[in-house]
N, C-alpha and C positions, 0 to 999 in steps of 0.2 A: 240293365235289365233286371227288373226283378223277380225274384223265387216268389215261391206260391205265398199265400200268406198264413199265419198263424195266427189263431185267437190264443191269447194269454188270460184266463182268468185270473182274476187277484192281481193285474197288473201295474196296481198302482204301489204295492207293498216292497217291503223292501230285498226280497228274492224278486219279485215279478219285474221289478223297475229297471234291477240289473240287466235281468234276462232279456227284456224290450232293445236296452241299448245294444248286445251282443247281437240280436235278432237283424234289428238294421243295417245295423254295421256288416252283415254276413249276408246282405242281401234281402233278406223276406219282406216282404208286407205284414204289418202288426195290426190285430186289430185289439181293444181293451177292453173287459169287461171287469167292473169293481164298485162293489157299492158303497165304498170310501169309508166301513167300521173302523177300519183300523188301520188307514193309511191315509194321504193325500193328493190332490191333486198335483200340488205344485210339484212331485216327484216327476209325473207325465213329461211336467213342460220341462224340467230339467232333462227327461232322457231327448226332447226335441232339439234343446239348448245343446247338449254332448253331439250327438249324431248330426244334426245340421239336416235332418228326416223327419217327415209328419207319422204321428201313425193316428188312427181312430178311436177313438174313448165312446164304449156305454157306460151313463152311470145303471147299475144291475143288479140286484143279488140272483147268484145260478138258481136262488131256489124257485124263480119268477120264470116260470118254462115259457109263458106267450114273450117275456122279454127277448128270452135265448131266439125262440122261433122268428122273430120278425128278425133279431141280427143274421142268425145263417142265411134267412133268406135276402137278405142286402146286401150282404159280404159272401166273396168266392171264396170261402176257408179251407184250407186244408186239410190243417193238422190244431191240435187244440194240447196245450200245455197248461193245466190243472192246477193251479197254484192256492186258487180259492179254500180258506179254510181258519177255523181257530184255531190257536196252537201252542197254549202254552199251558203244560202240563199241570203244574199248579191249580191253575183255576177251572181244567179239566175234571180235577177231582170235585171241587163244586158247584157245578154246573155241570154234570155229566148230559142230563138231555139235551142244554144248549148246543155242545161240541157232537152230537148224534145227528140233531137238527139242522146245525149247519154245514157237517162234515159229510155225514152219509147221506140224510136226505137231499141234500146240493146235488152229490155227485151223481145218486141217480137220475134228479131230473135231467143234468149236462148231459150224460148217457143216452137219457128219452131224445132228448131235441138232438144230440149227433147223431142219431141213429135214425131218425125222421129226415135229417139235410142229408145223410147218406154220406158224413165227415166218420170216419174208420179209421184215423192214426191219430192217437192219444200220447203224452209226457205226461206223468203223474207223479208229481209231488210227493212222495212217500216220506218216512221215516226210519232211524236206525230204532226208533223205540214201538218197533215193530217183534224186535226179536223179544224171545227168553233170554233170561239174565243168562251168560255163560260164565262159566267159571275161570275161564283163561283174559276173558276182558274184552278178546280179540272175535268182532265179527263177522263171518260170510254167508253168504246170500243161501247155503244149504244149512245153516242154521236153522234150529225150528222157530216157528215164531210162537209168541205167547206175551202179549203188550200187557204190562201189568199199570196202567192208568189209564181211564178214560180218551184219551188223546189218542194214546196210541194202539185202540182198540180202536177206532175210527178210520183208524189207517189201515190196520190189520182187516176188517169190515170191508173197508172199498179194494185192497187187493185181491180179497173174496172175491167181492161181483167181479170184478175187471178179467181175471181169471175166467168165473164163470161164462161173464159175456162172450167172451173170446174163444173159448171153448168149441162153441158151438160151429162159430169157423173153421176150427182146424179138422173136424169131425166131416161137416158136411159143410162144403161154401157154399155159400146162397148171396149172390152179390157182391160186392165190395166186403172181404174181409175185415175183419179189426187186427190192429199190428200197435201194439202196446208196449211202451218201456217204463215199469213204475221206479224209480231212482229213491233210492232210500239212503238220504241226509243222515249226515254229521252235524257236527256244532259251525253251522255258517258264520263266520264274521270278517270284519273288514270295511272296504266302503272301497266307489269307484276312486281311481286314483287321482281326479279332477279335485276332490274333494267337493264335490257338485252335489252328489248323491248317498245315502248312507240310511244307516238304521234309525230310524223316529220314533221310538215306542209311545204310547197314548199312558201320560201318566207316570207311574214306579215300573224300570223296568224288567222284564221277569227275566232277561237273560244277563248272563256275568259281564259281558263284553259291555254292552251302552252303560250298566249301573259301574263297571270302573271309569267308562268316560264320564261320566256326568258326578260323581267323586272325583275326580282329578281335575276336576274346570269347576268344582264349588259350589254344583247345583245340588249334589246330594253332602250329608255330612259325612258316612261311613259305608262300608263295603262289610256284611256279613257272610263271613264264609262258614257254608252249611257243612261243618264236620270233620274234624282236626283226628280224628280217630281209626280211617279206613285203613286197611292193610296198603299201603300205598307209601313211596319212598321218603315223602313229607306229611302225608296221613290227610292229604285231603285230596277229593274226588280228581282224578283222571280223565278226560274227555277230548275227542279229538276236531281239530277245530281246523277248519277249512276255508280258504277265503272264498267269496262271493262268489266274485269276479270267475276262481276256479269252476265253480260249484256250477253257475250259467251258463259254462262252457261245456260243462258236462250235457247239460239240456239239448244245444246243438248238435254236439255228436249223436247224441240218441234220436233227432229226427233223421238223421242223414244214413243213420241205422238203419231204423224203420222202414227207412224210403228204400233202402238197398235190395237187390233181390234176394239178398242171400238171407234175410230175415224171412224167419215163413208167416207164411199165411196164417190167421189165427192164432200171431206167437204174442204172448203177456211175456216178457222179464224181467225180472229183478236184477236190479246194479247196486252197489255199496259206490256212494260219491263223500269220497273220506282221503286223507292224507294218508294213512295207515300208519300214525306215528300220535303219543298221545300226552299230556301237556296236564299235570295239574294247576286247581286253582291259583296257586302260589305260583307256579311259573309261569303266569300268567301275570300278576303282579308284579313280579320280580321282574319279567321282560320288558310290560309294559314301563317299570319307574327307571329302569336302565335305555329302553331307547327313546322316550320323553323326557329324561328329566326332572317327572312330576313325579313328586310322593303322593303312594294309593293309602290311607288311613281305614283300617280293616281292623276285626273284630271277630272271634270265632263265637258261632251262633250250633244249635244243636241241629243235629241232622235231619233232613227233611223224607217223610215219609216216601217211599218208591224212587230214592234216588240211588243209583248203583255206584260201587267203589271207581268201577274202572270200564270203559268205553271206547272202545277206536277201530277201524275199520280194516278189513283185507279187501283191498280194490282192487287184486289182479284181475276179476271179471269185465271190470269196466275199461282196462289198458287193455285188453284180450280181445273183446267183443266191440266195443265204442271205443277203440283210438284214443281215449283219452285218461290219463293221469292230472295232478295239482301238478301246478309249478313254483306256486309263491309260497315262501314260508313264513313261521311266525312273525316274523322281526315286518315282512312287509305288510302283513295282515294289521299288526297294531298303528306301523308307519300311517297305513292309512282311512286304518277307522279314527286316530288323533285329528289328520289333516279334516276328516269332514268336521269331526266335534267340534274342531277351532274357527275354522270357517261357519260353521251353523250352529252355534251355541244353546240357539232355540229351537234345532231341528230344522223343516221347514213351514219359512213361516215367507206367506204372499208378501 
């Protein structure tokens, strides 16, 4: 018997892909929305291939509101997990309106059309690069925010509305409340353990995890590490890195949240989905060339503007509130972002 179903925007990327598989596997009906910038199809059939489950694919951008309107109306949706978005901070700073354009103006038309199909339980995608830089490294969720790069002012922007939205529930309910869990990311990586599914970036790519895979299998020459100088125990940046697989587990417990009575009416909250334990670059290296075998060829490069010494999360609100904590540690996390790299050398490719 299946649970209600879930639209997954962004579902074809590689948080969305995961999420789809844990989704099935726990019962729901999936349905997909993704207009394929920056990911693939063949992800989809690979979550069909793992699960031994159909789910629905629109190809869509959220920013296409009659698209959204005719899927609610075809699909009995429930609940909608928000995945749709750009996201890498780098190219946020040059293209700032693109990431405004596809980050905030998205979110509010998904907003317009759930709020027309009368769908009121939202999973939002967030970020830790939401907060102000803290000085201890270490962040929670009563942190003040203040996203110092385009990216994650976008993020900071739709916890605004979502906040806002929801507000007005908790104040005066008028219908079907909204019941909102924004989950604010760590450094996701890993790949499903099948070695089926994993990270595909379009091109060079902007996170540390796929640019060490793709150096250590001879697609790329060198590995630059942005910054040999931070106050830090080998002086290069600190970040806390979570596996997938944990991170989409996180998504389930916060519908099951949502769904609960004991979540209120008109309640928006913030969760930190982080290991709360935090890993420099170099032990990232060093981990990765000790549980492969493969030597990483690296080079220190100057430090990149808006990037901070040190990052990792206090996730007691989400073991507290959502049941749920990470399980897997580093050593699994590389075990098996290696195993997809080696099996998909070219990512996925039809």
């Amino acid at each position: 018997m299946d649970k209600h179903t879930v639209l997954v925007t962004g579902g074809a990327g590689f948080i969305g892909s995961h999420a789809c598989v844990e989704l099935l596997q726990a019962g729901f009906g999936v349905v997909v929305v993704d207009n394929l910038s920056n990911s693939k199809l063949e992800s989809l059939k690979r979550v069909e291939q793992i699960t031994g489950k159909a789910l629905q694919f629109y190809q869509a951008d959220i920013r296409d509101k009659a698209a959204l309107n005719e899927i609610f109306a075809k699909e009995s949706i429930a609940t909608v997990i928000h995945f749709a978005g750009l996201k890498a901070v780098g190219e946020s700073c040059q293209q700032p309106l693109n990431y405004y354009d596809n980050n905030v103006y998205g979110a509010l038309v998904l907003l317009e059309a759930m709020t027309e199909a009368n769908v009121k339980q939202l999973v939002f995608s967030s970020s830790a690069t939401v907060y102000q830089p803290s000085a201890t490294g270490q962040y929670s969720e009563g942190l003040p925010l203040g996203a110092i790069n385009p990216y994650g002012r976008s993020k900071v922007m739709i916890e605004d509305i979502l906040r806002d939205v929801s507000a007005v529930d908790a104040i005066k309910p008028t219908g079907t409340p909204w019941k909102i869990a924004l989950l604010r990311y760590f450094n996701p990586i890993g790949a499903h353990e099948s070695g089926m599914m994993g990270e595909d970036p379009n091109g060079i790519p902007n996170n540390l995890m796929p640019y060490v895979l793709q150096v250590a299998i001879g697609k790329l020459e060198q590995l630059s590490v942005f910054g040999n100088d931070y106050p830090t125990p080998d002086g290069t940046g600190i970040r806390d890195y979570i596996h997938v697989v944990d991170l989409v587990k996180g998504h389930i417990k916060a519908i099951e949240t949502i769904e609960s009575d004991t979540f209120k009416a008109g309640g928006c909250n913030a969760y930190n989905l982080g290991t709360g334990k935090g890993y420099s670059v170099l032990d990232i290296v060093n981990t990765f060339e000790k549980v492969t075998g493969r030597k990483v060829n690296y080079k220190f490069a100057p430090k990149r503007a808006g990037d901070l010494a040190e990052s990792f999360a206090n996730s007691e609100l989400a073991a507290k509130e959502l049941n749920w904590t990470a399980d897997k540690n580093l050593d699994d996390m590389i075990v098996d972002a290696w195993n997809w790299q080696l099996k998909n050398p070219q990512g996925y490719v039809n």
